[in-house]
N, C-alpha and C positions, 0 to 999 in steps of 0.2 A: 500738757500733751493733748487733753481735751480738748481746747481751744483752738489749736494748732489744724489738729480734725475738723474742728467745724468753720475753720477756715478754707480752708481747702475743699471742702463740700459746697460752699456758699459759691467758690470762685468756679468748682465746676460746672455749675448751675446757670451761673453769669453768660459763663462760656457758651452754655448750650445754647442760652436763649438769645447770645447777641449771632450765633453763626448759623442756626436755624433757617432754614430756607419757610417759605410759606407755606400751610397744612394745605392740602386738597379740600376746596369748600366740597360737601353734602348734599351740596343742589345749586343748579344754577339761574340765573335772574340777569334781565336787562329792564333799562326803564328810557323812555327817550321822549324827546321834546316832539309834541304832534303838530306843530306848526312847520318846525322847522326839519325832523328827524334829526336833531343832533341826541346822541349818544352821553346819556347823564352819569348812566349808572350802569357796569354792567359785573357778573360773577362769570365767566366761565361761558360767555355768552353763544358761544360756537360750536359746543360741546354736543354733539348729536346725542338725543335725549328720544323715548317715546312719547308721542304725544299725546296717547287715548283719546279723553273726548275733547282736547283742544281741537281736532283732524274736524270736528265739526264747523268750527268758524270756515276754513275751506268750502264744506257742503255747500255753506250759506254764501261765502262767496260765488262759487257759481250758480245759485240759485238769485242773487241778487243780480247777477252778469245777467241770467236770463231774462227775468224779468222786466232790465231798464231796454232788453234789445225785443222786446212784444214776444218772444216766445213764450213766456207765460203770461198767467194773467193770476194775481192776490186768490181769486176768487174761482180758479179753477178747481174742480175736483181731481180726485188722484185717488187709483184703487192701489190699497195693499195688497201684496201679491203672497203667496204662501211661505215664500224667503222673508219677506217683512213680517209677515206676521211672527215665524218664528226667533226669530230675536229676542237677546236675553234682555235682563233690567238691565239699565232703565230703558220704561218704553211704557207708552199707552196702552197697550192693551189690546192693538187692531187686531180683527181676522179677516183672514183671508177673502177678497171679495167687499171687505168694506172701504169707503170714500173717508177722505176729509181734503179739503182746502188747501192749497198753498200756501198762506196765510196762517191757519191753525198749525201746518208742518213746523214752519217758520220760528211761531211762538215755542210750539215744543221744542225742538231743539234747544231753544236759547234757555224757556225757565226750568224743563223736565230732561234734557238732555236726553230727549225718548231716540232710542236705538231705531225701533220700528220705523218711527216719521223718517228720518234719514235715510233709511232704505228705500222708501216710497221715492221720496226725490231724485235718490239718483237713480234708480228704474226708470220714473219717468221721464228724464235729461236723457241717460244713459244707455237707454235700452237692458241693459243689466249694470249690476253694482260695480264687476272687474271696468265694465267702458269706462261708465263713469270714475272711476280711481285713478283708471289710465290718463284721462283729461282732469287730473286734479291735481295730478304731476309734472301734465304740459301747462295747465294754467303756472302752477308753483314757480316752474323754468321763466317764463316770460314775466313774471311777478321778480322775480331775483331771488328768488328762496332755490337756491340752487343746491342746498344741502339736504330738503326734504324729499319724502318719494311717500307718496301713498298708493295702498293697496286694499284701502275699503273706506264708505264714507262714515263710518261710525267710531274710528278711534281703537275698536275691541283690538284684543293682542295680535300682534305678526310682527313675526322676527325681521320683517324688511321693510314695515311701515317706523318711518325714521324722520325727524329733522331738529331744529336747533331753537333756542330763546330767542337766538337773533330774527330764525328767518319767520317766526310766529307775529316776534314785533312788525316784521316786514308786511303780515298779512293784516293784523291789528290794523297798521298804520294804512294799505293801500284800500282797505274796506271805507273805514271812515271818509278819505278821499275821493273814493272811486263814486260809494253808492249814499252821497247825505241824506238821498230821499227815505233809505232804508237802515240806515246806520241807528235810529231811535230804536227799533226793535230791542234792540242789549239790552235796552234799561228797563225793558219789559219785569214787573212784577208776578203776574201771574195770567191766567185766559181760561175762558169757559172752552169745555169738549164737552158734548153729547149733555149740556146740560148742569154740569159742576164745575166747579173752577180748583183748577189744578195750581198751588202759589209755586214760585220758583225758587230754586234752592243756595241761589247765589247770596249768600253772607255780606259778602262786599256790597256788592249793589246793592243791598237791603240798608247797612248802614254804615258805610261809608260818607263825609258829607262831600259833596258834587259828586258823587259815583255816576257814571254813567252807561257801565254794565259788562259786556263780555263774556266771559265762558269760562266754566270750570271742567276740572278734567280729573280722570283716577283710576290708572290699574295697580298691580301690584308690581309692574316692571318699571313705571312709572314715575310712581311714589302719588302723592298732591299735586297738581298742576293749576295752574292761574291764569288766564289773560283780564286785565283790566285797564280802564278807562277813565280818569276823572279830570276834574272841570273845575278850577278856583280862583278865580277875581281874574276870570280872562285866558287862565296860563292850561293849557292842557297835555295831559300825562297818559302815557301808554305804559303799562309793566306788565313784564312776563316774569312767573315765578315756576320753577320745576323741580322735583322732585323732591317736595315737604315730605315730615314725615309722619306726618298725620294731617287732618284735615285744619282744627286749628292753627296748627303750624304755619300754614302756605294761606291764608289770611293775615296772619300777625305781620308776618315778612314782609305780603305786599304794603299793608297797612303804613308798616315804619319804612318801608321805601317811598312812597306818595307823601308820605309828611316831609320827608329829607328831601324830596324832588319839589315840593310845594314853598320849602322856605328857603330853598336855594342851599342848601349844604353840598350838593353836588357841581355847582359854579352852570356852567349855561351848556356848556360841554360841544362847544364852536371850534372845540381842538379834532373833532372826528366824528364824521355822521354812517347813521345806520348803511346808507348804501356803500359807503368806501368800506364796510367790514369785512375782512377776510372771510373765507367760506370756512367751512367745516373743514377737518385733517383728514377726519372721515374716525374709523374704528366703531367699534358696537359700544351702543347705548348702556350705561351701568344698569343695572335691575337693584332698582332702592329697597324693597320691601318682601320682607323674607313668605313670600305666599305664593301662590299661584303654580305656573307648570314654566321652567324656564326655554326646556324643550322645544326645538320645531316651531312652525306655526303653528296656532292655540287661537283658540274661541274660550275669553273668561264667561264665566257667568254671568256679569253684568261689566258695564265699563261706564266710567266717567265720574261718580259721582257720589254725594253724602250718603248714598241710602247700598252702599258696595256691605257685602256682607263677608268678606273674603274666603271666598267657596273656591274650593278647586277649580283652578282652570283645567278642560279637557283637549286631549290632540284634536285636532279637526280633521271628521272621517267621513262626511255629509259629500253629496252629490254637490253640492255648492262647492266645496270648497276643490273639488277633484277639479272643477270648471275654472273654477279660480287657478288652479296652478296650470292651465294648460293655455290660456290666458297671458299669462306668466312668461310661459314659452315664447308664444307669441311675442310680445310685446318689447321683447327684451331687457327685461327689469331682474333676470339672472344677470345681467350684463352687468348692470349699475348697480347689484348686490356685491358683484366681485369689484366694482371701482375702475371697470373698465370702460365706460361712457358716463359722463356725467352731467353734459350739457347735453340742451337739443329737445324738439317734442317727439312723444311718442309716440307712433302711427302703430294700429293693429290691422290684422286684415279679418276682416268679422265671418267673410267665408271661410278661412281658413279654421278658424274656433269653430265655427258653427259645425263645417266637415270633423274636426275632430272631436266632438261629441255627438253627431252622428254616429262616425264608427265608434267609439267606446262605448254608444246604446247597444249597438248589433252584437259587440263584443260580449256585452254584458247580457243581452237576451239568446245568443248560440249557448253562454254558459249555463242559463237556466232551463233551457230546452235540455241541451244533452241531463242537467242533473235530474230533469223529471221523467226523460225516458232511461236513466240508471235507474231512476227509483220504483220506474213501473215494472221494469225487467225484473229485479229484486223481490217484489208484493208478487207477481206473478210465478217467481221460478218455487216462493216460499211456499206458495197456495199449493204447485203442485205434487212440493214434498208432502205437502200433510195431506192431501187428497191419496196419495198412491200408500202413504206410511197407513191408511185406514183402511185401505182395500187388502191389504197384505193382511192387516191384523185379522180382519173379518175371513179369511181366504181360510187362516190357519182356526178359527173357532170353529168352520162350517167342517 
């Protein structure tokens, strides 16, 4: 009879595992040929995911757009402005009023993923942070990353800052292409500021062999994030990795995806390239990692990287961000939150912002006037109670 039993248990087991459908991978990844963008390897590759501080490679791509077209120049200064300055980890350290370089910006992003430097950039592309995210979203559109949408240049959380592995490989891949004069930066190790040298936090790129660099990323909606780069007997590799779940993690993976793509276990993948990839279905990005605030738009504590201590993320209540949602308004990226326009660049009318925080000042300085003349009327009527309550008293002694 016993046997009979564990008969019958073994065959329901059979069962299970031969009718099974495939588990939901945990994180998604693509890996693609950079000569040719054929498509090696991919998980889930279309799956809209947060970016954090991958949203940086962006910065730098328009930072590199500038550059090769003379509006900047390596060597230009750049003041942080008091928005830059405040920015969480990671970040250098700038105040308000102080300079650095194009150049120095550049380096930081790539080995410190400094929050700060990236603000300075796009302030000074963008005239403020929201232009610049607006035009980081019309670059994405003309780029084919038609699944992403940014809404700041530093990666930190927003519920509407969104895109995909694929269309990250997209950005990977048209960087390298676009800008090879400036493509070496990634393998950047470390750079001197104000006199120390800051090393870079990139694992991969450190020892990896042929690494040749990319960007790390990390919030708690996120999980680990990855783009990498490498280079072996001629053959070159792009992988994106998203949502490890820890920082080891999303190293190992790339790691064992770049040996599988390096010795050919993935075939050449001439069946489907990155730009024929279907786009996103669209839906909200999973939130891999039990921390942070999942609420609303949110400003974490820091974004992107090894040195994350995972602190509460708070609501964002800042004058910044009230500019950013109205912005928002503008711009119509409520539009493409709802899945209503999806294609197309984004035009804003910067009169139009500009008028609307005009009046939200006035609004906001009628309401402090009237509170300081309630509060004068208040001190005044109090003074006269106690003035007349001590003439009474005195009135009844004499």
């Amino acid at each position: 009879m016993n046997k009979i039993k564990l008969l019958f248990v073994v065959l329901l087991a059979l069962g299970a595992f031969f009718t099974a459908g495939p588990a939901n991978a945990r994180y998604a990844a693509i890996m693609i040929d950079a000569d040719s963008g054929n498509v090696l390897h991919e998980i889930d590759a279309t799956r809209p995911w947060y970016p954090a501080s991958l949203t940086k490679v962006m910065t730098l791509y328009m930072t590199f757009e500038a550059l090769s077209t003379g509006r900047l120049g390596l060597h230009d200064r750049m003041t942080a402005s008091h928005h830059a300055s405040q920015q969480p980890q990671s970040k250098l350290g700038l105040r308000a009023g102080e300079t650095l370089t194009v150049e120095e910006a550049i380096l930081a992003l790539i080995t410190r993923s400094a929050n700060d430097a990236a603000v300075v950039l796009a302030e000074h592309l963008g005239g403020t942070e929201e232009w610049f995210a607006a035009q980081m979203t019309a670059k994405a559109r003309q780029l084919g990353m038609n699944s992403s949408r940014f809404m700041n240049a530093t990666g930190l959380p927003n519920n509407f800052q969104v895109t995909t592995p694929r269309d990250l490989a997209v950005l990977a891949w048209k960087t390298m292409k676009n800008f090879p004069n400036y493509y070496p930066y990634f393998a950047s190790h470390s750079f001197f500021f104000k006199g120390r040298e800051l090393r870079g936090i990139n694992k991969f790129t450190a020892r990896y062999p042929g690494a040749e660099g990319m960007k790390t990323g990390f919030t708690c909606g996120s999980g680990f994030n990855l783009i990498s780069s490498a280079m072996q007997n001629g053959k070159r590799l792009i992988g994106v990795v998203m949502g490890g779940m820890t920082s080891a993690e999303r190293y190992q993976l790339m790691m064992n995806m770049m040996d599988a793509g390096f010795s050919n276990r993935y075939g050449d993948g001439s069946y489907r390239n990155i730009s024929t990839m279907t786009d996103s279905v669209g839906g909200e990005p999973p939130y891999q990692l039990d921390c942070g605030n999942r609420r609303g738009i949110t400003v974490a504590s820091a974004s992107g990287d090894d040195n994350y201590r995972h602190a509460v993320n708070k609501p964002a209540a800042s004058k910044h961000h009230r500019a950013h949602k109205r912005v928002l308004a503008a711009s119509g990226y409520h539009r493409l939150a709802a899945g209503k326009a999806r294609t197309g660049k984004i035009t804003v009318s910067k009169r139009t912002s500009k008028r609307s925080v005009k009046v939200a000042k006035n609004k906001r300085s009628g309401a402090t006037r009237v509170a300081m003349k309630t509060t004068r009327t208040k001190t005044k009527t109090a003074k006269s109670s106690v003035v007349r309550k001590t003439v009474k008293k005195r009135s009844k002694s004499a």
